[in-house]
C-alpha positions as CSV (number, residue, x, y, z in Angstrom):
1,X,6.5,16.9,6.8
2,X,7.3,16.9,3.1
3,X,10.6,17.3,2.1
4,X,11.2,18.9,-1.5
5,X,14.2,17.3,-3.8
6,X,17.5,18.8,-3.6
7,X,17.4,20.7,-6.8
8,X,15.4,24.0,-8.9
9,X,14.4,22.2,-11.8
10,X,10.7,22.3,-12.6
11,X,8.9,18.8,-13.1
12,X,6.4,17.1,-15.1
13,X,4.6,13.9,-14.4
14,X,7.2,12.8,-17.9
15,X,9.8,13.5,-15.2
16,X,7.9,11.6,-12.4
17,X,6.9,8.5,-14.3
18,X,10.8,7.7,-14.7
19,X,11.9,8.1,-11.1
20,X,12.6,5.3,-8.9
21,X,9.6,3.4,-7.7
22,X,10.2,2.8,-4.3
23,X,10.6,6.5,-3.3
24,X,6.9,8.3,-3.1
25,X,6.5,12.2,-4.0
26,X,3.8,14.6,-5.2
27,X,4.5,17.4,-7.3
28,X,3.4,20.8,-6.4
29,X,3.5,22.9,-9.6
30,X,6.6,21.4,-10.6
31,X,8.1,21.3,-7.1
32,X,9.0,17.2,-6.4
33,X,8.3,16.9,-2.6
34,X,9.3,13.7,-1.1
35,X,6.7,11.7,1.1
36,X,7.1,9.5,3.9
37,X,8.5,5.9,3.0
38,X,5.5,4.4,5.1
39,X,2.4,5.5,6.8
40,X,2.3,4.9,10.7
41,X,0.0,1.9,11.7
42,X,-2.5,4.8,13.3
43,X,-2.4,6.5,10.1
44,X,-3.3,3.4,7.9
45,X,-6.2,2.3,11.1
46,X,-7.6,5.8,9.9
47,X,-7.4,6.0,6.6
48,X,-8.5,2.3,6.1
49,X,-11.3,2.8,8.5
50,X,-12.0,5.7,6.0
51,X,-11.9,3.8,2.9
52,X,-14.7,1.1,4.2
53,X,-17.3,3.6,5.4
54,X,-17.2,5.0,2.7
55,X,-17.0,2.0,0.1
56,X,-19.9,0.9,2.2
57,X,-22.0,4.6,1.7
58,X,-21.3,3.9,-2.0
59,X,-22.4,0.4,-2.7
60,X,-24.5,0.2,-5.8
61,X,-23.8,3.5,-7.0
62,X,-21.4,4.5,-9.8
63,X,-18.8,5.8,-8.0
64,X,-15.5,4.2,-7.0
65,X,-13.4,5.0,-4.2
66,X,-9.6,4.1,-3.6
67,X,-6.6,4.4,-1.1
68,X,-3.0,5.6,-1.6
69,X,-0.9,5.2,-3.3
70,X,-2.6,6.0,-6.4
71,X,-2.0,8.9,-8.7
72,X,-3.9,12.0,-9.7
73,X,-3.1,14.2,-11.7
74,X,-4.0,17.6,-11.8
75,X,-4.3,19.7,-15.0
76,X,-4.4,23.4,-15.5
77,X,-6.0,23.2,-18.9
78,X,-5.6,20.3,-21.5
79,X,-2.4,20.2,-21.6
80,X,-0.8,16.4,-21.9
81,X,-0.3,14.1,-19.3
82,X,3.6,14.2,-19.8
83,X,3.1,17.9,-19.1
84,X,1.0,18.2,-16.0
85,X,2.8,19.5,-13.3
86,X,0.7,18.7,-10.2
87,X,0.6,14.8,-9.1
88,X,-0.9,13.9,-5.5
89,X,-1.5,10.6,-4.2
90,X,-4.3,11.6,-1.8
91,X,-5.5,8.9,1.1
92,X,-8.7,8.2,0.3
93,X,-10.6,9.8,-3.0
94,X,-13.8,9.1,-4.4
95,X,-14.3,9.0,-8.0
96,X,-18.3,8.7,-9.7
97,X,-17.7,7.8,-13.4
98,X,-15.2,6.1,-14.9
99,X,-13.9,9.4,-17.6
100,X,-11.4,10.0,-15.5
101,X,-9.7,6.7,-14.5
102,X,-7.0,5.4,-16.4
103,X,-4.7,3.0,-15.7
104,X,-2.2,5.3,-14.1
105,X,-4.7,6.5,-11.9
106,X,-7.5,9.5,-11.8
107,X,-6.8,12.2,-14.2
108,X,-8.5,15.7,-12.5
109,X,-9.7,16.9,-9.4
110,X,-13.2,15.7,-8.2
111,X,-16.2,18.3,-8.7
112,X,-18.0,18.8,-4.8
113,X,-21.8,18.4,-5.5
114,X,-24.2,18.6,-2.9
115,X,-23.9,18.8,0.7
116,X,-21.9,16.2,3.0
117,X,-18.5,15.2,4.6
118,X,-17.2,13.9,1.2
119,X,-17.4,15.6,-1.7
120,X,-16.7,13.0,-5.0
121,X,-16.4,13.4,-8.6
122,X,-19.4,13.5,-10.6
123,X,-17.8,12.4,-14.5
124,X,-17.5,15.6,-15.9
């Protein structure tokens, strides 16, 4: 269960990028919620399991998928990146095209095209 910092302020991912590194949260439209220190070894069997079926699905095409922790952030418009409110570290995310990976992580949800079990981002 997530627990949510022990303050009202609203956050920004400016906020987030300078809090300690070796505490994990997510930010809920400006709401810091703390995360588990460390995944259970079930969870990590699952979610790594996850992460090769799926790397395997997508060999050879232009799509890239990757495990926590890594960030995305979410947008509302075009705002900044210092003023986006909504950061998730999701478990397992697909990304197809590179527009939206930077080097501090995916910026944008992925679109769902087409039918499936996982739905991954298409560039746009």
């Amino acid at each position: 269960m997530a627990l949510t910092l022990k303050d009202h302020d609203r956050h920004s991912y400016a906020d987030y990028l300078g809090w300690p590194e070796d505490v994990r949260y997510e930010l809920i439209d400006g709401v810091a919620y703390l995360m588990a220190p460390a995944p259970t070894v079930h969870h990590q069997d699952i979610a790594g399991d996850i992460f090769r079926q799926i790397a395997n699905a997508l060999e050879g095409k232009p799509c890239r998928v990757f495990i926590a922790p890594l960030d995305v952030r979410l947008p509302k418009a075009d705002e900044a990146d210092e003023d986006i409110d909504t950061v998730v570290q999701p478990d397992v995310l697909v990304v197809c095209g590179e527009r939206k990976i930077g080097e501090r992580g995916v910026r944008g949800a992925p679109r769902r095209r087409g039918r499936g079990a996982v739905a991954g981002d298409r560039g746009a």
